[in-house]
Residue, then its C-alpha position, 0 to 999 in steps of 0.5 A: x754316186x760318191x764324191x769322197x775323194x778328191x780328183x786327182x792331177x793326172x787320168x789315163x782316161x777322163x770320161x766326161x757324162x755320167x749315162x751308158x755310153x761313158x759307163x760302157x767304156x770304163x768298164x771295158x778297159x778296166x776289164x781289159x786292163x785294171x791298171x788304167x786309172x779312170x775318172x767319170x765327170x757328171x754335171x747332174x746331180x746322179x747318173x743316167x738322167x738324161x738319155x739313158x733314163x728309162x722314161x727318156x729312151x724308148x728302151x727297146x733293145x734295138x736289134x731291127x726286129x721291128x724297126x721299119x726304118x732300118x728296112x728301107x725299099x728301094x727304087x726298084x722295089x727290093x728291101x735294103x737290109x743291111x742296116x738291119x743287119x748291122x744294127x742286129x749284129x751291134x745288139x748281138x754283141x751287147x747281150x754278149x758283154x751283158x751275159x760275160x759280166x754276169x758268168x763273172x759275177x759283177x752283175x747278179x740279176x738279169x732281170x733287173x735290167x732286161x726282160x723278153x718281150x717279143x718285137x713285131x712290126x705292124x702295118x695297115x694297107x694293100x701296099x704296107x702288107x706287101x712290103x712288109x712280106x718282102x721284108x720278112x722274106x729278104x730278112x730271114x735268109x740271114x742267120x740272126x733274122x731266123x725264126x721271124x714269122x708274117x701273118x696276115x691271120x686275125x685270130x693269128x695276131x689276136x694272140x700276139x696283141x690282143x689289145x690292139x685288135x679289139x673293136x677291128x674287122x676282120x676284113x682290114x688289111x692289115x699284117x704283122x712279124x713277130x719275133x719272140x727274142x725280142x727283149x726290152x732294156x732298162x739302160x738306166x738301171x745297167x748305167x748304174x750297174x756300171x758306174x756301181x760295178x766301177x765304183x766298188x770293183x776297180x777303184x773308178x771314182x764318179x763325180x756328179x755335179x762336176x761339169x766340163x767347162x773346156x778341154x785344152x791341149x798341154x805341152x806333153x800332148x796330154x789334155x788339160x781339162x777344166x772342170x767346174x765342182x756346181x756345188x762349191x763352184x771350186x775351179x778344178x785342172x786335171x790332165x789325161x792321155x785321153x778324153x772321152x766326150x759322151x755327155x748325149x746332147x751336151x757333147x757337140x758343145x764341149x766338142x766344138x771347144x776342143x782344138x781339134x781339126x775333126x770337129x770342123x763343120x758339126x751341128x746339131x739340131x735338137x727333137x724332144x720326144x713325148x709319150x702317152x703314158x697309160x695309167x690304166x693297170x688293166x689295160x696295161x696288162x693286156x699287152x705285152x709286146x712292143x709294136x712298130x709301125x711305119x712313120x709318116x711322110x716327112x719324119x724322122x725316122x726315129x719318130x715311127x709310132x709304137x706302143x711298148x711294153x716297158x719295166x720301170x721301177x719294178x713295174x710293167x708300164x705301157x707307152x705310145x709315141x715318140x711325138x716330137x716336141x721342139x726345144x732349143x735345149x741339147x738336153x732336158x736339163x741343158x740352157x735354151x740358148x744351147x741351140x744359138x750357142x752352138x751356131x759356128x762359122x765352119x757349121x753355118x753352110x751345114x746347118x742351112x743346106x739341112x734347113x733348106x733341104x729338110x722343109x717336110x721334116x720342120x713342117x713336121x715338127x710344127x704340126x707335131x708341137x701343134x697337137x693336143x690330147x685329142x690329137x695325139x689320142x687319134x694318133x693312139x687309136x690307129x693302135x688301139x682302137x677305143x682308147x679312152x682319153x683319162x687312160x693316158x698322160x703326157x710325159x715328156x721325154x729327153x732331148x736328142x741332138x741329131x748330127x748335122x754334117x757337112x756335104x760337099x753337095x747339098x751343104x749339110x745333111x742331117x744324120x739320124x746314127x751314131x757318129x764317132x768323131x776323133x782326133x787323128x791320134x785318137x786321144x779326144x773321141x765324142x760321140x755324137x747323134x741318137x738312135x740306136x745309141x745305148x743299144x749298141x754302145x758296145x759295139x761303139x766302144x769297141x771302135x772307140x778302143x781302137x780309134x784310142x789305142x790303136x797300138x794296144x787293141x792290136x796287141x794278143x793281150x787286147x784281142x785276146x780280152x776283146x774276145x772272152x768278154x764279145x765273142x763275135x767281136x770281129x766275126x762274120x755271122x755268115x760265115x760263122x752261122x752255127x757258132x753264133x746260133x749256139x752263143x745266141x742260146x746261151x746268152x739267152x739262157x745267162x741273159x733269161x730271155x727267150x730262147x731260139x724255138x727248138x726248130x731255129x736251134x742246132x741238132 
């Protein structure tokens, strides 16, 4: 990203992290209002190099198609869908603002960012297969959720994962869903989309190698940000009406810095992610799905296993994981005193009530950092049964920094969201957590606005863009199903991605 010009005294807006949730919101409010002068501030030498990388993230457009974790059972045996339902809705509206930029001609080429790979969820034994039906029926009573099949039939999933029922019996016990509107997402290449759309169309300066060092409150209720230029090590000030922290794992520390009351009890806890890469073109190009199964007892539910098809860098790629790793790092290009740094007086009942209640999660992790290739292959061939050990890489993905929370009860608890965390005014907002992150940054920035400018996103102007650019921004699906299955269609068709089958489709 350039850096020609030279930052200025004064922003409405200051976006401290170069990756999609920073890109997301510049955009929107330029498009809401081209007049609000903007500056994004990125410590790296480039954007989207830490969690939005295509090799960092799952990319997988969360829509809980798959996703077991976001489906859990309850006591009674019934399924809890409404975080499925929610997260469904949250990526609904992202290929929404994907679809107005391209109807606008800001982004030419869809398939530079997305392609349609169906999702499936995928599970061994008597007891999984029946959960799982249970799943699929509770999901399909809801308009998004329509047209997901079950089966059971070998010959059935054959078709749907051929590499993966190579070499089994037919007698396991095993099922699976499909859902063909399932897409998968380079959010490195829409990160740098954005910035280029920011850049090029509304005058929005990127300075990479630019790291915040602090943010403090000025006499005229703006904030004074203090930034450090790592190339000439040159002290730069600047004031904005507002900040936005959104540097992934890097935000929790600028945060704790800030004087606000809200940041009190925060802490995080940091997981680096590793996946097997396949290096193998032919065994690459006989799957084409991304498949989910249930995690293990005792981890992080972003941790559930699953072998994804992935578009990287022009190409067709294949990658099994996450196994978690260990670091005391908040990114992969952060300090391995991140960890310790971050370790306050107002978080220290928080971060021991999460460690004392949380034994089988580190267990966990210890046995997880333990494994070598051998075991980590076993873990593959639950997948794909002979796997061949020289067919697969190891690469080492990017850093997540769950949020760690106080509890009244418990001490802490440990959050596997998406966390907005503002200032009563809303002129300081930081998001903080993971998963499904990137996949619903629209529906983030959409709250964030709020949190921001709670006055104007009242305003019929502001209402008024909100709902050219997100249609079903604060509508009810069920109460509005036909309406959304035909926006579905056409996002679909702007989006070329797979369209609803004719009998899920209005008359």
């Amino acid at each position: 990203m350039t850096t020609v010009k030279k930052i200025e005294n004064h922003y409405d807006l200051i976006c401290v992290g170069g990756g999609i949730m920073s890109a997301t919101l510049a955009l929107m409010l330029k498009l809401i209002d081209k007049n609000q002068k903007i500056l994004i501030l990125e410590r790296l030498d480039r954007v989207a190099l830490e969690s939005s990388a295509a090799w960092n993230n799952a990319g997988t457009g969360h829509s809980a198609f798959c996703e077991l974790n976001y489906t859990p059972e309850n006591e009674d045996g019934s399924i809890d869908v409404s975080k499925a339902i929610k997260v469904c809705t949250q990526f609904e509206k992202s290929k929404q603002f994907w679809s107005f930029l391209i109807n606008n001609n800001l982004i030419k080429n869809p398939k530079d960012f997305i392609h349609p790979v169906p999702h499936h969820s995928w599970v061994e034994g008597e007891d999984n297969v029946e959960f799982l039906k249970k799943r699929v029926a509770e999901m399909t009573k809801h308009p998004m959720f329509e047209g997901m099949k079950f089966s059971e039939d070998f010959n059935e999933m054959e078709q749907w994962f051929p590499l993966m029922m190579t070499g089994r019996s037919t007698s396991e016990k095993i099922a699976a869903t499909r859902m063909e509107l399932g897409t998968e997402v380079n959010y490195g290449v829409l990160t740098r989309t954005f910035f280029k759309i920011l850049e090029e169309k509304f005058d929005t300066p990127v300075f990479t190698q630019h790291e915040v060092e602090d943010v403090d409150p000025t006499k005229d209720e703006d904030w004074l940000v203090k930034i450090k230029n790592l190339e000439t090590k040159e002290k730069i000030h600047c004031d904005a009406e507002h900040v936005f922290i959104g540097a992934g794992g890097g935000a929790l520390p600028l945060l704790q810095k800030v004087e606000i009351d809200e940041k009190e009890g925060y802490g995080g806890f940091p997981v680096s992610g590793e996946w097997l890469i396949c290096n193998n073109r032919e065994v690459i190009e006989k799957h084409h799905a991304k498949v989910y199964g249930k995690a293990e007892v005792g981890a992080p539910p972003m941790s559930m296993p699953h072998l994804d098809t992935r578009y990287i860098d022009g190409k067709q790629e294949l990658l099994f994981g996450p196994f978690a790793g260990f670091s005391t790092k908040f990114l992969k290009e952060g300090s391995f005193f991140d960890l310790f740094k971050s370790i306050k007086w107002d978080n220290i009942p928080s971060m021991w009530g999460v460690f004392w209640h949380n034994i089988p999660l580190t267990k966990y992790l210890i046995e997880q950092v333990r494994m070598g290739h051998e075991d980590r292959m076993e873990e593959l061939r639950k997948f794909i049964k002979n796997a061949k050990n020289t067919d697969w890489d190891l690469k080492v993905a990017g850093q997540r920094v769950q949020i760690i929370k106080r509890d009244e009860e418990e001490g802490g608890t440990l959050e596997f969201g998406t966390e907005v965390v503002h200032s009563k005014d809303g002129r300081i907002t930081a998001l903080l957590g993971a998963s499904p992150g990137a996949s619903v940054a629209v529906d983030i920035m959409i709250d964030l606005l709020h949190f921001a400018y709670p006055e104007k996103a009242k305003s019929e102007a502001w209402q008024q863009k909100f709902s050219e650019m997100i249609p079903f921004w604060n509508k009810e699906i069920e109460q509005n199903p036909e309406e959304f299955k035909n926006i579905r269609i056409k996002c679909s068709e702007v989006l070329q991605i797979n369209l609803p089958k004719k009998n899920d489709r209005l008359a």
